[in-house]
N, C-alpha and C positions, 0 to 999 in steps of 0.2 A: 297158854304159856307165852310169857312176853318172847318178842321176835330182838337178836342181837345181833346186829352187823358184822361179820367177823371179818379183820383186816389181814388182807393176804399181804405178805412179806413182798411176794413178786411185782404185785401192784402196783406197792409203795415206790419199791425202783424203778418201775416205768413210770413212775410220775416225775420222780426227781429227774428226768432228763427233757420233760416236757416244758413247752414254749407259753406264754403268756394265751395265746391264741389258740391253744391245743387245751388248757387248760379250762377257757370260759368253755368251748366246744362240749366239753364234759356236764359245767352247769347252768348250762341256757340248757332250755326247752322251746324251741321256735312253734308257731303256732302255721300251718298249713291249714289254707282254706282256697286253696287253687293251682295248678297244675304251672302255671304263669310263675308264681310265685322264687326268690331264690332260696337254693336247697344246701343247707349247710351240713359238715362234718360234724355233728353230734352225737352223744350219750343218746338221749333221748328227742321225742320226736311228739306233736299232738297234730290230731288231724283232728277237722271239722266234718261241722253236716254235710254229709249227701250219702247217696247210695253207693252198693256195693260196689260199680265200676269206678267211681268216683276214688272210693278207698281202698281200690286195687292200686290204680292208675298213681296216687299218691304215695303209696306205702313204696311200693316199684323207684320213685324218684329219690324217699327217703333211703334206702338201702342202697341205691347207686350213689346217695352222696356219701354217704358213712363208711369208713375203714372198716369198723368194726359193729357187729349186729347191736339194735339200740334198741334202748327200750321204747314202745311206740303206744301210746296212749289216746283214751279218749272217757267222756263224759259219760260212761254207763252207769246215772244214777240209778235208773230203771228198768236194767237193763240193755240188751243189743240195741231195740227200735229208737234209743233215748235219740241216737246220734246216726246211727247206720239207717237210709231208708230202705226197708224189704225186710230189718232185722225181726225176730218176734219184738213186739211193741205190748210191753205191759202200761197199764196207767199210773199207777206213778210208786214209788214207795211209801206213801202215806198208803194210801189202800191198801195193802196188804195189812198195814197194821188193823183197818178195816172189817177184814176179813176177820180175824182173830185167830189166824193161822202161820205161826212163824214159820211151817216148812214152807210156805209160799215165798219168803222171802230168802231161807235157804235156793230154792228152787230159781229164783230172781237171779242172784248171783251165781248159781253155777251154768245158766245160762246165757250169762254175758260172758262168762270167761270162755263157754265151747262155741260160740259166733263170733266172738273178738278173737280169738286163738284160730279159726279158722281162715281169717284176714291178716291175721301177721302181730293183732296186738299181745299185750301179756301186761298192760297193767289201765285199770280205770281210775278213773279219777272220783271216788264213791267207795259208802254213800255218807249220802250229806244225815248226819246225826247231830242235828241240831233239832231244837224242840221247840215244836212250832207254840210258846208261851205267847204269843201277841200277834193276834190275827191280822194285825195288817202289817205284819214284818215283810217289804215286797221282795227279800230275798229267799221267804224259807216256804210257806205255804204247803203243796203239797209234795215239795220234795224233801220234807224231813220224815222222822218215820213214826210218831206221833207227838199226844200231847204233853207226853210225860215223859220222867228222869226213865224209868221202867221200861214203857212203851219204846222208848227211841235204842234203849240198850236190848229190847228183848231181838226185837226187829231187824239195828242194824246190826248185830253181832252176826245174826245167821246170812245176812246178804253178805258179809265181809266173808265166811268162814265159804256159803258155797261158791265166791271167787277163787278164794284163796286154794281150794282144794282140787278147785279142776284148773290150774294153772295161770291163775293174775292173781296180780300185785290188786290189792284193797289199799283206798284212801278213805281214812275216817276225816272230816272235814264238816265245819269251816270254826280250827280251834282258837277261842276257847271258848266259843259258842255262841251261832246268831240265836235270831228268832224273840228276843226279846227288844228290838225296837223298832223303829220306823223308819229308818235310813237306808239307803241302798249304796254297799261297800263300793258299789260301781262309780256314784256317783260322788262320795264322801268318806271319813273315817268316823262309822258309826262306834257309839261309849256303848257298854257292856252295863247296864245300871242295878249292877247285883253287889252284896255286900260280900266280900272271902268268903265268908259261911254258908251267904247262900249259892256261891256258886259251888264250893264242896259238895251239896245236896243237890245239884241240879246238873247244869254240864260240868262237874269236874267228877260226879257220880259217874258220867256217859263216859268220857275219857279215859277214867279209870280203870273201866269193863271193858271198852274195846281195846285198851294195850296189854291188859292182864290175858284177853283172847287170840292174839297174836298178829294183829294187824301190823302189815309190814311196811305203813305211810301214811302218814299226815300233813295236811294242809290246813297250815296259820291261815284265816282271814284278816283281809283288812280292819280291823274291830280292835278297837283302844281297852282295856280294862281298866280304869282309874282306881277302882278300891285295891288294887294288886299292884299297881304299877307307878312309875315316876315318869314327874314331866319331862320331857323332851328338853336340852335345853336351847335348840336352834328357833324354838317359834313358841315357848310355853306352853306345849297343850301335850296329851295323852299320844302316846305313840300309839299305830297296830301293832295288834301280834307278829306283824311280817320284818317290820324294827325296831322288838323290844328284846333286850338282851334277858330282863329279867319271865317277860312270858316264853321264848323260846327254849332258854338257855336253864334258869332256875326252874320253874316249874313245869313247864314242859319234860325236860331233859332228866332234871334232879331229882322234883318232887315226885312227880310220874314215873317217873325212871324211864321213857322212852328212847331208843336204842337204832328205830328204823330210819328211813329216808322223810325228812323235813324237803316238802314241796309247794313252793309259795302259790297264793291264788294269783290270777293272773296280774304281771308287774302292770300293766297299761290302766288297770283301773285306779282312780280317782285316791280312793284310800291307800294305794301306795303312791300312786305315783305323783299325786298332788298334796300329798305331806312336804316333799321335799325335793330337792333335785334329783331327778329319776335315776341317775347313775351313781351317785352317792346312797342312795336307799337301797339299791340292788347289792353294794359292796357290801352294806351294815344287816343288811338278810346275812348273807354270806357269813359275816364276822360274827354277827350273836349266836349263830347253830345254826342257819340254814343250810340246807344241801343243794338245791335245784329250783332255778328260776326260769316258772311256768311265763311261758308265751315274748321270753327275753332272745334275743337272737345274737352272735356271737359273730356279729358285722366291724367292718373298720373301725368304726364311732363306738361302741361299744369296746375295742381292744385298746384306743389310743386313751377314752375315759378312766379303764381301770388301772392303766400304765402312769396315768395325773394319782390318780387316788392312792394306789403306792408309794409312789414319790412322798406323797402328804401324809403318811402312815397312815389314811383313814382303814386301811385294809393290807396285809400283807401276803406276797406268795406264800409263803407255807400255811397261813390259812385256803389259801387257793388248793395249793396242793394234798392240803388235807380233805376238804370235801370230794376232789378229785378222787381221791385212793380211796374213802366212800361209796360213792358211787360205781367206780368199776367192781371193788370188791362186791357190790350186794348184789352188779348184776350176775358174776360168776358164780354169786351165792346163790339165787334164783334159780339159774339156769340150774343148779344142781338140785336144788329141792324140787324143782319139776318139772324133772327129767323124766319118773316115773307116773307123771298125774296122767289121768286115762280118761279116753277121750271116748264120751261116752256119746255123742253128738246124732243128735235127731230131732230134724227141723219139724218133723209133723208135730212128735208126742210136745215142742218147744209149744207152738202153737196150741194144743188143746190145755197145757198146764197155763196159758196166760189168760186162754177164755177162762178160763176157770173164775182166775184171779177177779179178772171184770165183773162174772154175773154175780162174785160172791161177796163184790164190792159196789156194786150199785145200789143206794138206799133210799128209801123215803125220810127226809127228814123233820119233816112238817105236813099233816096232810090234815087241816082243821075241818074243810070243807066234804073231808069222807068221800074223795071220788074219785081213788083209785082204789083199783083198776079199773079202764074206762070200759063200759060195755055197751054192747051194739052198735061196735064200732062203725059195721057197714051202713047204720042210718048216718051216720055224721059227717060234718064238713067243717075242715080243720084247718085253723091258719098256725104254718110255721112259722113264730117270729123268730129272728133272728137279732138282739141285741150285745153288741159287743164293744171293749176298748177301741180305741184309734190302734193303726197297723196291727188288728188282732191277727198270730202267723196262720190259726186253724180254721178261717173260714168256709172254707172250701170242705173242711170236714164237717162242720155242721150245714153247711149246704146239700151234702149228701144224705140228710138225712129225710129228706123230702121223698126219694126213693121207698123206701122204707115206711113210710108214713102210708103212699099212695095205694100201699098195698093192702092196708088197714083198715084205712078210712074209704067213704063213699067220695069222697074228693078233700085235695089238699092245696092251700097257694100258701105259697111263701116270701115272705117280707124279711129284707134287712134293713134295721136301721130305717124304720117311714117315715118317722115323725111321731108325735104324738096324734096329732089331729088324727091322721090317717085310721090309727086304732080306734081310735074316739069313736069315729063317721062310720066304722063298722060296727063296733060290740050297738051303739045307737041303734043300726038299721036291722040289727040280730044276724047279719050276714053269716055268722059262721056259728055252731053248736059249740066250738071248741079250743082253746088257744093255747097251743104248746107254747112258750117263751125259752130259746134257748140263750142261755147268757152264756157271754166267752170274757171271759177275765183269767189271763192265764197270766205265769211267770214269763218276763222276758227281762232280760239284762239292761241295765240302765233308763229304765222307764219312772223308776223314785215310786213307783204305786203298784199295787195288786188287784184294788177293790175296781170295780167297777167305774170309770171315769170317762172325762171329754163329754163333748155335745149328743155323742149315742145316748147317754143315763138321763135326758131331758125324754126318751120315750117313753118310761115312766111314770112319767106326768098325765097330769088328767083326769084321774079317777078313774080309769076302763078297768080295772085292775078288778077293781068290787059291784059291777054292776049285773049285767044281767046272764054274762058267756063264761062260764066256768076256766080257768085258768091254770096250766101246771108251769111250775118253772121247772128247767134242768139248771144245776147248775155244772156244768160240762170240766172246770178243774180246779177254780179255789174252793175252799172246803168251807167258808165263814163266810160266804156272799149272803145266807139266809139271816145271819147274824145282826147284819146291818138293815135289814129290812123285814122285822118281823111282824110288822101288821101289814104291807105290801101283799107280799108272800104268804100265801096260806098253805098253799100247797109246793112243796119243793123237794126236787130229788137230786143227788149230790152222785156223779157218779166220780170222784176224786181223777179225773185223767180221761178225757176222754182220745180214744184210739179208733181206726178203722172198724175194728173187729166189734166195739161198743155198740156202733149204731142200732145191729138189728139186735141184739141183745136189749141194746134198753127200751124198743118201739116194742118187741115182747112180750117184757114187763110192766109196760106201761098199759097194756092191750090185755095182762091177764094170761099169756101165752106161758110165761116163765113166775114163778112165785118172787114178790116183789116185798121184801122186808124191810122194816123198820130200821134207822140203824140205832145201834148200841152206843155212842160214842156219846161221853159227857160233856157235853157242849155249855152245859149250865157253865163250866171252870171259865168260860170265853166272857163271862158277863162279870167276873172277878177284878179287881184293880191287880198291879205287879202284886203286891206287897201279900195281897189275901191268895194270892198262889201259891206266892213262895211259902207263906204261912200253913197253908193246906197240905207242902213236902218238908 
């Protein structure tokens, strides 16, 4: 059932007496990523990565600045571990789709809501239900929840619904839908290149199911729709979703009929904030239907801007004061729908429902060469490569993975990043029976690329790849790195996320210890142009 804000009367008069300054307080959302940092009187509140003292220590300075209890958010696309370090750490929401088990992704979300609820949050920012149609989209990869209209509503409905029942707020996100090109909203405002119709079948199909299932937030991204929308007239081009009156306001609002909290992605990135002058775009969120403006801060500079923009009518107080009474009502409306949600919390059984997840999403997705699972093991000697992007954050976790290996193998060395040569001058001398290749190509924010890139993808090179030393690739958490390199690749396994808890599960499977499957997932649709996909829904 769709979720409907209800406007308390009392509110509304507590707003009408409130100040310019009291007023942004309500919808900024300040971004906290340090203890140092200043701590403002806010609605809402987002904290960054680190561990649980971390997001003690933080939450404690958020509630000593706020009058009143806030709402306090973070990035649980994947649950707790996405953002909390110590949290259970699932791999990602693509994998579950993986799996072919939507209670795992019920499961997902109701365990970010009783780890997040245990630290003081009550709403995440997730999940991201965008469909991963263009494998080298570097914003969506594997944190959508698959490849399809189907897939992304089967999946992200039930992560939205086990939040939403054990106490957080769900964001269906990033509307009105990445994943279908190659721009990074970080770095620009990437076009939407669907025709009305086909977006009806495709993300306006996903939108439609998660507001018909009760999801109580949404997050416009940076993302212009041109077949939907009109040009801008201050610079001639495509607005985002985050200031477009007609994508928030008409079909967001009207066609959809959504009713919850509109919570912008974050204003610092490029696709809002280098469209136009950052505090004029923040007003125009505001005035087309927005509610809440993620990672805005409600500082001097920011009161005396929006005090100019009134004067100019670009925005006016009682649309201030309406988001305002918004917002306070839905958090009074919250706090009363889960009032009674039960708290069912247990950090072991968290943990063994997330192995789960892992071993039942680690696959083979190429194995031409027939040589998994490797046997005898104890005769062998194994090199662990390690190749990865520039500043890849997980190194350190596939370094670990040499542990693990030693245990296996009759001996193991490990390489990041040699060179080519260096491979060359071994598989040559036969030095080793066996080459694990771990690749790290993950998502990270504003990098413009997902696949495999920089001077590391020159290891590559050479030919060692097909000569005398059998080869496995991992690929550790984009799902299409095999895509791009399929005569390279003979043998490759996709473990969509890889986690602590991964390592010795996948050296397991890899060794024969755990039963290592095929995966199911139709990858053939990745070798389709747009057009024969959309054609195909």
């Amino acid at each position: 059932m769709k979720f409907k804000i209800e406007i308390l009367e009392d509110t509304k008069q507590r707003v009408e007496q409130m100040s310019l300054k009291q007023l942004l307080g309500i919808l900024c959302c300040p971004n906290y990523m340090r203890e140092d940092q200043n701590f403002f009187d806010t609605a809402t509140a987002f904290i960054h990565e680190g561990d649980k003292e971390f997001h003690k220590k933080i939450m404690n300075k958020i509630t000593a600045s706020c009058k009143d209890r806030p709402f306090v958010c973070s990035d649980f696309e994947a649950g707790p571990g996405t953002m909390i370090n110590g949290g259970t750490a699932f791999p990602s929401l693509f994998s579950i789709s993986v799996t072919g088990k939507p209670e795992f992704a019920y499961q997902m979300g109701k365990i970010a809501a009783l780890e997040g609820r245990e630290l003081g949050y009550n709403w995440t920012l997730g999940p991201a239900v965008d469909i991963c149609a263009n494998p080298d989209t570097p914003t969506t990869s594997s944190r959508g929840a698959g490849l399809t209209p189907e897939e992304v509503i089967t999946y992200g409905v039930q992560y939205l619904k086990g939040c939403q029942d054990y106490g957080m707020i769900a964001t269906a996100k990033h509307f009105p839908g990445d994943g279908f090109g190659i721009y990074d909203q970080h770095l620009t405002t990437p076009e939407i290149p669907l025709t009305v119709d086909e977006w009806w079948r495709t993300s306006g199909k996903v939108y439609k199911e998660v507001i018909d299932s009760g999801v109580m937030s949404i997050m416009p991204g940076h993302l212009s729709f041109p077949a939907y929308d009109d040009i801008c007239s201050e610079n001639g081009l495509y607005p985002p979703a985050t200031i477009s009156k007609k994508l928030m306001d008409n079909l967001l609002r009207k066609e959809l009929g959504f009713d919850g909290i509109i919570i912008s992605d974050a204003v610092e990135m490029v696709g809002f904030s280098g469209f136009m002058n950052y505090y004029e775009a923040c007003a125009k969120f505001l005035d087309f239907g927005g509610d809440i403006l993620l990672f805005a801060s409600p500082n001097d500079k920011m009161e005396s801007e929006f005090s100019k923009l009134i004067d100019k009518g670009v925005i006016t107080l009682d649309t201030l004061k309406n988001r305002a009474t918004r917002v306070l009502s839905f958090r009074k409306q919250v706090d009363k729908l889960f009032k009674s949600t039960t708290n069912d919390f247990n950090k072991d059984r968290h943990e063994e429902v997330a192995k789960e997840v892992i071993s039942s999403s680690i696959k083979v997705v190429r194995d031409r060469k027939k040589i998994l699972p490797i046997k005898n093991t104890k005769d062998k000697n194994v090199l662990h490569l390690i190749i990865s992007i520039p500043n890849f954050k997980q190194l350190s976790l596939l370094e670990s993975m040499k542990t693990e290996l030693e245990r296996e193998f009759k001996s193991v060395e490990q390489w990041v990043d040699p060179g080519s040569q260096k491979i060359i001058d071994a598989v040559d001398k036969n030095k080793f029976d066996l080459i694990i290749c771990s690749v790290g190509n993950d998502y990270n924010f504003g990098t413009n690329v997902i696949r495999l890139n920089g001077f590391q993808s020159r290891n590559l090179m050479g030919g060692w790849v097909h000569l005398d030393t059998p080869v496995i690739f991992i690929s550790h958490f984009h799902p299409f790195t095999h895509l791009e390199y399929k005569a390279l690749m003979s043998t490759v396994i996709n473990t969509y996320g890889t986690v602590p808890n991964t390592i010795k599960i996948l050296v397991d499977k890899i060794c024969g210890k755990e039963k290592l499957e095929f995966s199911t997932v139709d990858y053939s649709l990745r070798d389709w142009t747009l057009r024969e996909w959309l054609n195909h829904h």
